[in-house]
C-alpha positions in Angstrom: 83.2 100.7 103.3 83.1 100.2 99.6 80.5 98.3 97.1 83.1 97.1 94.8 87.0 96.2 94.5 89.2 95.5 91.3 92.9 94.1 91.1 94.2 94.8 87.7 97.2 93.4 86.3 98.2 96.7 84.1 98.6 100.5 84.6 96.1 100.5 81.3 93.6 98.6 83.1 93.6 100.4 86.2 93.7 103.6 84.0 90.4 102.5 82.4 88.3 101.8 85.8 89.2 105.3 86.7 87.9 106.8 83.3 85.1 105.0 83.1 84.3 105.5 87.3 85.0 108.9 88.0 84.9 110.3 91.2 83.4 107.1 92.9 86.9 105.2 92.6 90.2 105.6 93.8 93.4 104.1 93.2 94.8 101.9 96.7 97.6 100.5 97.5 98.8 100.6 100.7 95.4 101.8 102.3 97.1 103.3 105.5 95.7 106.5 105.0 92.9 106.1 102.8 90.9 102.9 105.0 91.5 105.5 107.8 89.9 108.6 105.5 86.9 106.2 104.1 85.9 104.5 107.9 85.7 108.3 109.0 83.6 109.9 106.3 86.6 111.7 104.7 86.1 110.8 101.3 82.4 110.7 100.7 81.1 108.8 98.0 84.3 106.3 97.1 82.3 103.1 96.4 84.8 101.2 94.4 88.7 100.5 95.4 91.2 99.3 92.6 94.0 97.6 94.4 97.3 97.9 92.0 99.5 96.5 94.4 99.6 93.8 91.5 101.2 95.1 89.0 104.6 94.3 88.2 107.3 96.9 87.7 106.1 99.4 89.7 107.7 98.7 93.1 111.3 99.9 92.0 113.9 102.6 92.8 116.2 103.4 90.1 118.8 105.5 88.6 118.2 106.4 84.8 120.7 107.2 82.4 120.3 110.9 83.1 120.9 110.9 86.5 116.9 111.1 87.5 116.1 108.7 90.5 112.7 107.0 89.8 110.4 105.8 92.6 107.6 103.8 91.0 104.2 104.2 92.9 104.1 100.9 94.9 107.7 102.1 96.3 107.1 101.8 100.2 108.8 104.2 103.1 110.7 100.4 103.8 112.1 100.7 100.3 113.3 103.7 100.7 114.6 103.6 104.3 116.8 100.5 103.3 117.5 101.4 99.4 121.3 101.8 99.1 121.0 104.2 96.1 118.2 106.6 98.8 120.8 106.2 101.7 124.0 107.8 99.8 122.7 109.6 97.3 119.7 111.1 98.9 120.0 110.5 102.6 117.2 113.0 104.0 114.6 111.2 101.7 116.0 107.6 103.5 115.4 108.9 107.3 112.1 110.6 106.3 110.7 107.5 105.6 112.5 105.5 108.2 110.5 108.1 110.9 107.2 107.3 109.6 105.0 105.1 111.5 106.5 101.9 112.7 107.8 98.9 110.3 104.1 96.9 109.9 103.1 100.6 108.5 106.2 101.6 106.6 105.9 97.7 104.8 102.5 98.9 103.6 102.7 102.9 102.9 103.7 104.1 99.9 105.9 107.1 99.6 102.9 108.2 96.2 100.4 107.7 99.2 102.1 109.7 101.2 102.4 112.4 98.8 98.6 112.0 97.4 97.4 112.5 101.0 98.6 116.2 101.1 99.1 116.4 104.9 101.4 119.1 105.3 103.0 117.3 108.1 103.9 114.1 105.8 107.2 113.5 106.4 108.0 112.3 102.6 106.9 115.7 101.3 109.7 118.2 103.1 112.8 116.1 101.4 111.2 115.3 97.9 110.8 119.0 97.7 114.0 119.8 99.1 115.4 117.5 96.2 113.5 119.5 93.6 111.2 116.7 92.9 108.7 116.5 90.1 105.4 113.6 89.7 104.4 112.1 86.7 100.2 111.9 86.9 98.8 109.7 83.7 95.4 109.2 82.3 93.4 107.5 79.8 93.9 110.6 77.4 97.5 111.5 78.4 100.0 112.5 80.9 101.4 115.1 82.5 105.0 116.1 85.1 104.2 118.4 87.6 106.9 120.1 90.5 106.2 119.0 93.6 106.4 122.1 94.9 103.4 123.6 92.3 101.3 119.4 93.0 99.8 121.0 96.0 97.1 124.1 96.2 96.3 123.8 99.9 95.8 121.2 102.8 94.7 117.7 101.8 94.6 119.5 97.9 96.4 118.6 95.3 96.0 119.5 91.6 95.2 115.2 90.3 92.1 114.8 88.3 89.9 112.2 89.6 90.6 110.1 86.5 94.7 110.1 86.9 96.6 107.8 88.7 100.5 109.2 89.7 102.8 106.8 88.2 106.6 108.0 88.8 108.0 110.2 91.2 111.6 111.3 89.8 114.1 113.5 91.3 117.8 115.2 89.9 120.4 112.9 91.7 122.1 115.2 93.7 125.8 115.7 92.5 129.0 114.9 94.6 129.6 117.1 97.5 126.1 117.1 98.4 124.9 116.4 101.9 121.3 116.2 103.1 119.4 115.9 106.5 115.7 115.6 107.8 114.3 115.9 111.5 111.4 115.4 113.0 109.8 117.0 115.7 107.1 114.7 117.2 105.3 113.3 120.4 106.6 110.1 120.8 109.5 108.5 119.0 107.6 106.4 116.7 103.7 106.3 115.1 103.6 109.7 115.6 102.4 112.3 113.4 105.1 115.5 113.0 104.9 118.8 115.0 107.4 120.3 112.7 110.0 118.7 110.2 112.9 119.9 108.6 114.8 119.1 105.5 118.2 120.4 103.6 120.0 119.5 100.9 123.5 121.5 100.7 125.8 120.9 98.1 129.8 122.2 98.9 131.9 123.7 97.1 135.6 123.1 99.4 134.0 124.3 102.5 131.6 126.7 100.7 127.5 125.9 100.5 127.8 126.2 96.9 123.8 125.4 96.7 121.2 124.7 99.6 117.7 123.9 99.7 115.7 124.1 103.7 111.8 123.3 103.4 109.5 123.0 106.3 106.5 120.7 107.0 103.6 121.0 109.6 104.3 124.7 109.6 101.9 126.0 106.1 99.3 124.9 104.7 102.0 123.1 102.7 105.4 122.0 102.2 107.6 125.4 102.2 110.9 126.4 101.1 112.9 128.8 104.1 114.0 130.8 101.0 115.8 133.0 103.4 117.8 131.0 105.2 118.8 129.6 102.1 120.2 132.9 100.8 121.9 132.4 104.3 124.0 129.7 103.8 124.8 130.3 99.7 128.2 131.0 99.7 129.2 130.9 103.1 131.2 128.2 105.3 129.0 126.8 108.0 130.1 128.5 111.2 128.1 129.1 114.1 127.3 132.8 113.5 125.9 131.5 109.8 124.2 128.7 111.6 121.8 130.9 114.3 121.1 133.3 111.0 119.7 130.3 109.1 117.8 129.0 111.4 116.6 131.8 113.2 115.6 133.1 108.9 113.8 129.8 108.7 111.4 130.5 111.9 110.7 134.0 110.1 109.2 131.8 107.1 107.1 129.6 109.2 103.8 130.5 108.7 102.2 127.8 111.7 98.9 127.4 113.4 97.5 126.3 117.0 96.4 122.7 117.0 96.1 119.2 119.3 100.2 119.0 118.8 101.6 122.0 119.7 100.8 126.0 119.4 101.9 128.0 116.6 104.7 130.3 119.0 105.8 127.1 119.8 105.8 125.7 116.7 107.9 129.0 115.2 109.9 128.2 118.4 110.9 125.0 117.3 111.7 125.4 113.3 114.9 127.3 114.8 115.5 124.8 117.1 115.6 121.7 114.3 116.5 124.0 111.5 119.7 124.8 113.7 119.9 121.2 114.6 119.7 120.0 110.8 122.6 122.4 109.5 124.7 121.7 112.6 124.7 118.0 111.8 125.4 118.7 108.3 128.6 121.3 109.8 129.8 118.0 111.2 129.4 115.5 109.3 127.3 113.6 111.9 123.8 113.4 109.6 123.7 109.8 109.7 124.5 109.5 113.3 122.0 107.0 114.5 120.6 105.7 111.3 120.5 102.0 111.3 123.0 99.6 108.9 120.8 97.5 108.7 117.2 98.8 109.1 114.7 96.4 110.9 112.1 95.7 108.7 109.7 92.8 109.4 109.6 91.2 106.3 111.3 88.3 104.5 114.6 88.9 102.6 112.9 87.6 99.3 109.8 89.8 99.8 111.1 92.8 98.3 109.7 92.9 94.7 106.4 91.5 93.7 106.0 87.9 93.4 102.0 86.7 93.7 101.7 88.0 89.7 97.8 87.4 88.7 97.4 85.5 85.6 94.1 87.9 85.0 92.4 91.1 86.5 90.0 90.0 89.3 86.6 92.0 90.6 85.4 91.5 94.3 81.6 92.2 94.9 78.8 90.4 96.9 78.9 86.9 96.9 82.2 86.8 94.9 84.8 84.4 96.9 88.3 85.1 98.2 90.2 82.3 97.8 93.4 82.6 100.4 95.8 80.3 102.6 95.9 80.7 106.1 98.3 79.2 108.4 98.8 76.4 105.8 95.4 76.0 104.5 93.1 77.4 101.8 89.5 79.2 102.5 87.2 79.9 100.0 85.0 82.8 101.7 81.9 83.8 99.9 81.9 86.8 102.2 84.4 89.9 103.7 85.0 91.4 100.4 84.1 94.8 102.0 85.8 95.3 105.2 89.4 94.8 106.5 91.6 92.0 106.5 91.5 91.8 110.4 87.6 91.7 110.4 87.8 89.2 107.4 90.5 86.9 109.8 87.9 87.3 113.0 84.1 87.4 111.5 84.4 85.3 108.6 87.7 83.0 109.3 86.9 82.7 113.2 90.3 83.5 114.2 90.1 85.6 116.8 93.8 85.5 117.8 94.3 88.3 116.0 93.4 91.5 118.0 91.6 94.5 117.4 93.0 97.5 119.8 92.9 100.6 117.7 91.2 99.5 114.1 94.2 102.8 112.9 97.3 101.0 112.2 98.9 102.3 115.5 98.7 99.5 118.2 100.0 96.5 116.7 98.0 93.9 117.9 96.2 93.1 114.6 99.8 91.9 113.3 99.9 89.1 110.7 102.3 88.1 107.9 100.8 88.9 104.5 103.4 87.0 101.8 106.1 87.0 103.9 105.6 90.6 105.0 104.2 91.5 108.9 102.1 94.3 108.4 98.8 95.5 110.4 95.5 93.7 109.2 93.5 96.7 110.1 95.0 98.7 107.1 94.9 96.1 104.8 91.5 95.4 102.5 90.7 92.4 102.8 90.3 91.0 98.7 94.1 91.4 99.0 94.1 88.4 100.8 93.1 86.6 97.3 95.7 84.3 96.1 97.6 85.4 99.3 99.9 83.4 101.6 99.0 85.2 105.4 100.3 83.9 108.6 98.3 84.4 112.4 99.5 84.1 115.8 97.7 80.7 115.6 100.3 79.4 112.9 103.6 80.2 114.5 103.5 76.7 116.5 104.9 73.9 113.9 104.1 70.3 114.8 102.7 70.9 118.2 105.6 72.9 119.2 105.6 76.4 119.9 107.8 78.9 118.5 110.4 80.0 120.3 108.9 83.3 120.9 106.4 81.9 122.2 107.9 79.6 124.5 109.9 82.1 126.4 107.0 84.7 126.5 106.0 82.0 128.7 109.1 81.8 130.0 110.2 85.2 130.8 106.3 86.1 132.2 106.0 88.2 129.2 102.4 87.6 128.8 100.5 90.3 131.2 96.6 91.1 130.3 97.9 89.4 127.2 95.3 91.7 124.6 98.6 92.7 122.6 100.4 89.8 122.8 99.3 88.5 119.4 100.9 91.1 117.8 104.2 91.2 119.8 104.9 87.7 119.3 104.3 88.0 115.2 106.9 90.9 115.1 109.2 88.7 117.8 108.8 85.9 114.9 109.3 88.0 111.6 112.7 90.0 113.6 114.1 86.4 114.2 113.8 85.3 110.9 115.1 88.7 109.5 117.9 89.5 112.2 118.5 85.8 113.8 120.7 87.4 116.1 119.1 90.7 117.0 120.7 93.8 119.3 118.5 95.0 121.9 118.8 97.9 119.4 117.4 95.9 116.9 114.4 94.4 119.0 113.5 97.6 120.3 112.7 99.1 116.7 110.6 95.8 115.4 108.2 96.5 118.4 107.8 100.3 118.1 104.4 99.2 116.3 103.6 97.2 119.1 101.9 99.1 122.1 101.5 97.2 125.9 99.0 99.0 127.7 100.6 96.9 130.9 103.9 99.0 130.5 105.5 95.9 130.8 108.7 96.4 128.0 111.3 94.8 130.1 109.9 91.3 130.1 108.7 91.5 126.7 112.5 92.5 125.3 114.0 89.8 127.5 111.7 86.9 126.2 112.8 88.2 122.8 116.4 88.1 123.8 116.4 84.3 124.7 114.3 83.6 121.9 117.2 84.8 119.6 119.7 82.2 122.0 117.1 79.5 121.6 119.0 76.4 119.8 116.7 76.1 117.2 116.9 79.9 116.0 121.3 79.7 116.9 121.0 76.6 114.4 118.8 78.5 111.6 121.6 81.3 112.4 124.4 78.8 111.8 122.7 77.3 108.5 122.1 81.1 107.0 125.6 82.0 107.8 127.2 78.5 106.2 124.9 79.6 102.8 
């Protein structure tokens, strides 16, 4: 898919391969769109990749002095969704990325991804713009802040010069009184794109909207205020009269087409509905209804932040090795630079425990643990397995003994055709070391990436259960609770 892959160490470096490679390079990170846009033609003539998800400093959320929140470019839709500063200050931003994909995809995905992508039905997009967002784009010769709102000149289009690299997104913290909400409209409940999606912001004055902000995705060729039901709500107490007008001015403003998800009358149909559904929440005060405390996330506590720094900038090309661990041991692989992780795992490591069902990031069964984080090999390029720690299916025994969530797959007749199996045990095993003692709430969300074709849920959530009431995971749970 691509001739050549860098991994600097600095935004300058990385800055100079896209000066000096023009339109034949692009920036990666986490790769879940753009493997997906390169495998299917999309981006024509992309021969060289420059991984910068080795940079340290740029995986942070903050809150400057001037009350701007920063998200740095390697800020995944899991940072967000479990980001204490996202969830209070700028909640709509916190579910938007919590709906996206499942956790193996929101682990990878970055929220600048996301945004560079230009899908008007990203679900990012609709509260960043709500929240008045701007990006900050930076070259060799310069940089540049650009409105969100003005970053985008059609579908797929932004206005980013093939040699600039977006290195901040920033946003006004909202000020006290403010309340904000996003739905999504889609197919399924999870790893499923959105029909429509709604945000707003509304900041109250007593029980006045003192300012409010409603923007639409999936129904324009872009992300679009409902500027009308915005002059709506100013000024007015939230009643259900005020309510129908809103929403029914926000279907005036959609501007939808026809497509495989849903028909534009029905689309226009459907704004009103989750536009109505969006400010009734907000009337309430029940916005947050449902939203997780604790946000399942398939990953290690202490794998938030960057921690496998590079001494020096590496270059992947034919014949050059990757040098990885796996399951305990180090490869050296003189080939694989050039195609995913899962086909690097199969062809070139020969373990085929690790399945390929959809090769697009949306069955599951290509889960593995990449330092400490469960994410789907088919998204992930496989040089970033250099100077990696990664974890199959074939390392969860220890010692001859299986893992618990392994043992009561067996157990519980979990296993059926057993082709995604693979992956449900990895996210059984990454849940249990995040959540020792999961809900059936909790287990349920750390498989939503996982697909059974065998419709066979029940067993698989029941193994899961007694794995959790194993003695050797309640003795882990006792030890993490004593520390």
């Amino acid at each position: 898919m691509w001739t050549e892959y860098f991994t600097p160490v600095s935004l300058e470096q990385a800055l100079a391969l896209l000066a000096e490679n023009g339109g034949r390079a692009r920036v990666v990170a986490g790769a879940t769109d753009l493997i997906l846009e390169l495998e299917r033609g999309q981006r024509p003539g992309i021969e060289m990749l420059i991984d910068v998800t080795r940079i340290p400093g740029l995986d942070t959320i903050r809150l400057d002095p001037d009350g701007q929140i920063h998200l740095g470019p390697l800020v995944t839709h899991n940072h967000c969704a479990g980001s204490r500063l996202i969830i209070d200050r700028a909640f709509a931003l916190a579910r938007a990325c919590w709906e996206v994909g499942a956790p193996q995809i929101r682990n990878r995905a970055t929220v600048a991804g996301n945004l560079i992508t230009a899908s008007p039905a990203n679900d990012s997009i609709t509260p960043l713009v709500a929240l008045g967002a701007t990006v900050k784009l930076r070259s060799v010769s310069g940089e540049r802040i650009v409105p969100l709102n003005e970053f985008y000149t059609g579908v797929r289009r932004t206005v980013m010069r093939e040699d600039e690299m977006l290195v901040d997104i920033a946003f006004p913290a909202p000020p006290p009184g403010t309340r904000s909400m996003f739905y999504k409209l889609a197919l399924r409940r999870a790893q499923a794109i959105s029909v429509v999606n709604v945000a707003a912001m509304l900041e109250f004055e007593a029980d006045r909207v003192k300012h409010a902000a409603v923007t639409m995705g999936a129904v324009a060729p872009t992300i679009i205020h409902a500027a009308q039901a915005e002059k709506e709500l100013v000024g007015q107490s939230l009643t259900e009269e005020i309510l129908v007008r809103a929403a029914q001015a926000a279907a005036m403003t959609a501007r939808p087409i026809d497509d495989l998800r849903g028909s534009a009358w029905y689309r226009k149909e459907m704004v009103r509905v989750c536009t109505e559904r969006v400010l009734r929440s907000l009337a309430e005060g029940s916005e947050r209804r449902g939203y997780p405390e604790m946000p399942v996330m398939l990953r290690r506590e202490h794998t938030w932040h960057l921690e496998q720094v590079l001494a020096e900038p590496l270059a992947h090309h034919s014949g050059m090795s990757i040098i990885t661990r796996i399951n305990g041991r180090t490869f050296t692989l003189g080939t694989g630079f050039d195609k995913t992780l899962l086909r690097l795992l199969r062809e070139d490591v020969g373990l085929t425990g690790t399945k390929e069902g959809c090769a697009e990031g949306e069955c599951g069964a290509c889960t593995v643990f990449l330092d400490g984080v469960a994410v789907m090999a088919c998204m992930v390029p496989a040089p970033r397995a250099h100077a990696a720690e990664i974890v199959t299916v074939e390392g969860l025994a220890r010692n001859g003994q299986l893992h618990p969530i392994q043992q009561t797959f067996i157990d519980e007749g979990a296993v059926q055709c057993g082709y995604c199996t693979p992956g449900f045990l990895m996210s059984g095993a990454m849940l249990l070391d995040e959540t020792p003692q999961p809900t059936q709430w909790d287990i349920q969300q750390s498989i939503t990436g996982n697909l059974c074709r065998c419709t066979g849920y029940y067993k698989i959530v029941s193994a899961f259960e007694k794995a959790a009431r194993s003695p050797e995971l309640q003795a882990a749970s006792t030890e993490r609770a004593g520390s």
